[in-house]
C-alpha positions as CSV (number, residue, x, y, z in Angstrom):
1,X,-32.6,-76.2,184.6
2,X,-32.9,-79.8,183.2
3,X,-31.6,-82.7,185.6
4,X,-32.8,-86.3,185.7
5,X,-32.6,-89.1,184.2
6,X,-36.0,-91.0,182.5
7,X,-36.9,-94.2,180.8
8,X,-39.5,-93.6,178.0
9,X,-40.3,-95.7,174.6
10,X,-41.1,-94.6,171.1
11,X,-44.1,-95.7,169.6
12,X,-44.3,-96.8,165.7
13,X,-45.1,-93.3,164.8
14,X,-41.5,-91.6,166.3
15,X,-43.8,-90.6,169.2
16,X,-42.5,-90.0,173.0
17,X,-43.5,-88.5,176.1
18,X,-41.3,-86.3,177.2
19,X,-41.0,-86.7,181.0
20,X,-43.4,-84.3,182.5
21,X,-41.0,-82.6,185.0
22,X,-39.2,-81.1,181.2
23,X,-42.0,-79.8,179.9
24,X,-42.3,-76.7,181.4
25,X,-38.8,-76.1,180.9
26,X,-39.4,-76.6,177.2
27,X,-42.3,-74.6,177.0
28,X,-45.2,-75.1,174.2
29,X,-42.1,-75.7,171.1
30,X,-38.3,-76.6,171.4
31,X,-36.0,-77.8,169.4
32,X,-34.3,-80.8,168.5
33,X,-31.0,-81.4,166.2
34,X,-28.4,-84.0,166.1
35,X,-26.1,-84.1,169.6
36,X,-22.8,-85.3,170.2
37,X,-22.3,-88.4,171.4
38,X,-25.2,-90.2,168.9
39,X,-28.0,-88.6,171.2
40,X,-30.1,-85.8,170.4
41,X,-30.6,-82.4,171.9
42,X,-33.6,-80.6,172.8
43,X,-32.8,-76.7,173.9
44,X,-36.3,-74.4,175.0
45,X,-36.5,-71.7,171.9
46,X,-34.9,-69.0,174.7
47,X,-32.0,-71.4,174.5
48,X,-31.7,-72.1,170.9
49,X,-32.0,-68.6,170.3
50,X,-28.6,-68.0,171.8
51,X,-27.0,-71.1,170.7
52,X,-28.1,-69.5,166.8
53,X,-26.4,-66.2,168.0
54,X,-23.1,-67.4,168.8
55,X,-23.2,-70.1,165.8
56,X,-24.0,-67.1,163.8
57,X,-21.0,-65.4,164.9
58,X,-18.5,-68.1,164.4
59,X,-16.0,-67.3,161.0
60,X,-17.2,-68.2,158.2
61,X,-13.8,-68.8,157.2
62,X,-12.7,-71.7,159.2
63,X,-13.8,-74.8,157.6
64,X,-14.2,-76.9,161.4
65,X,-17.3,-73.8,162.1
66,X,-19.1,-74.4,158.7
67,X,-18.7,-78.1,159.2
68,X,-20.2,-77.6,163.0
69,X,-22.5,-75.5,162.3
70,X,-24.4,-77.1,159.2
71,X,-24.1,-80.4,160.9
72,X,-25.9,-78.7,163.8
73,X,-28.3,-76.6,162.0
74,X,-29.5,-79.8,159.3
75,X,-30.4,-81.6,161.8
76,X,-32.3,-79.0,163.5
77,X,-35.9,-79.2,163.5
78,X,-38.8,-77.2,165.9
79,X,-40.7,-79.3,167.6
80,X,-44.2,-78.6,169.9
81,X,-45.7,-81.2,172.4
82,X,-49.5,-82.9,171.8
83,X,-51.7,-83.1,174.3
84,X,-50.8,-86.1,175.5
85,X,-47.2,-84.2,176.3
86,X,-45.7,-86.1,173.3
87,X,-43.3,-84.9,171.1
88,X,-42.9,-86.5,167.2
89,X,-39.1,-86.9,166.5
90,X,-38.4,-86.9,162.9
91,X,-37.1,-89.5,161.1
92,X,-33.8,-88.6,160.4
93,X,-33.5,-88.0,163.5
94,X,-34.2,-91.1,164.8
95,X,-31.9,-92.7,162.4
96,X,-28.7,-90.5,163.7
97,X,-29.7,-91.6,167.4
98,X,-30.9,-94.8,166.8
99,X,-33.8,-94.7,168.5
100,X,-36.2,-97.0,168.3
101,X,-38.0,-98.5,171.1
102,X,-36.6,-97.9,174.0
103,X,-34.2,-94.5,174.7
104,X,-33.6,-92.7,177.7
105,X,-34.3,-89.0,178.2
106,X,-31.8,-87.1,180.2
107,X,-31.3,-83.3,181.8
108,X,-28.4,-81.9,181.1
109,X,-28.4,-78.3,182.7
110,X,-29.7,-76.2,179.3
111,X,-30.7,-79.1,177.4
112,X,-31.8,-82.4,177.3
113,X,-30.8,-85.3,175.7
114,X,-32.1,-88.3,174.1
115,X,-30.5,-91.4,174.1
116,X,-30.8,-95.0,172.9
117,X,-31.2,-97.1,175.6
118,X,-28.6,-99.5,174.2
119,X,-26.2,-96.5,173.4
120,X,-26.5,-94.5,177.0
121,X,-26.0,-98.2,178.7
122,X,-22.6,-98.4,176.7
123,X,-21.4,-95.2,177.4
124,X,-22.5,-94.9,180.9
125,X,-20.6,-98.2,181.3
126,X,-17.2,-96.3,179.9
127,X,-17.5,-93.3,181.5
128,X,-17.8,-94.8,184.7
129,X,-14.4,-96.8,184.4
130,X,-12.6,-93.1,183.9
131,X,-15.6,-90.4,186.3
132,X,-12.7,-90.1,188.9
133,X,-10.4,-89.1,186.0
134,X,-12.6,-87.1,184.6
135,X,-13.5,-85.0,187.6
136,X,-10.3,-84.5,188.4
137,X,-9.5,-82.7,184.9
138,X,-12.4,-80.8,185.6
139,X,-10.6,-78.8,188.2
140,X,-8.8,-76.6,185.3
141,X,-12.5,-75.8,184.8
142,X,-12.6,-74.5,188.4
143,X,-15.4,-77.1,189.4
């Protein structure tokens, strides 16, 4: 399980440490496609394997599960760490984030995330305004 939240930086090749208590969870290559939120998503191959399955399974009939589903697989790309425990983030990908020098690495039960700094800062800051209202909605969930 993935839980934290971690300052990191890019360098000037698309290059960033991924915080060393995720690595493991990784394992030796991930993936990493386009997110929601303008973040990116990094699932361990177990987990990709059964986000692909159910994907897979959607109809190809409805045009909202082709959309989702090439948007998500596009963007897709398998990813291994250095030794250094960095990880190279292609450039498209850092152009849908917009990440450049500073982001912010979050884990996020199955996944992480990356994150702009500047974009996570913003949407922190209006989340926060509606968490009670948010939580509370969560109880059809039963949470």
């Amino acid at each position: 399980m993935f839980m934290g939240e971690y300052q990191h930086t890019i360098d000037l090749k698309g290059r960033m440490i991924v915080p060393s208590k995720f690595r493991e969870g990784l394992g030796e290559a991930f993936v990493l496609t386009r997110g929601l939120d303008q973040c990116l998503f990094g699932y361990p191959m177990s987990e990709w394997k059964t986000i692909e399955e159910k994907l897979k399974a959607l109809p190809l009939t409805k045009k909202d599960a082709r959309a989702f589903t090439r948007f998500f697989f596009s963007g897709a790309t398998e990813c291994e760490l250095d030794k250094q425990g960095r990880v190279n983030i292609a450039t498209p990908l850092l152009q849908y984030a917009k990440l450049e020098k500073e982001c912010v690495v979050i884990g996020v039960s199955n996944r992480i995330e990356l994150w702009s700094k500047p974009i996570w800062e913003k949407y922190v800051a209006e989340q926060e305004d509606s968490f009670e209202e948010i939580a509370e909605n969560m109880i059809d969930f039963d949470i």
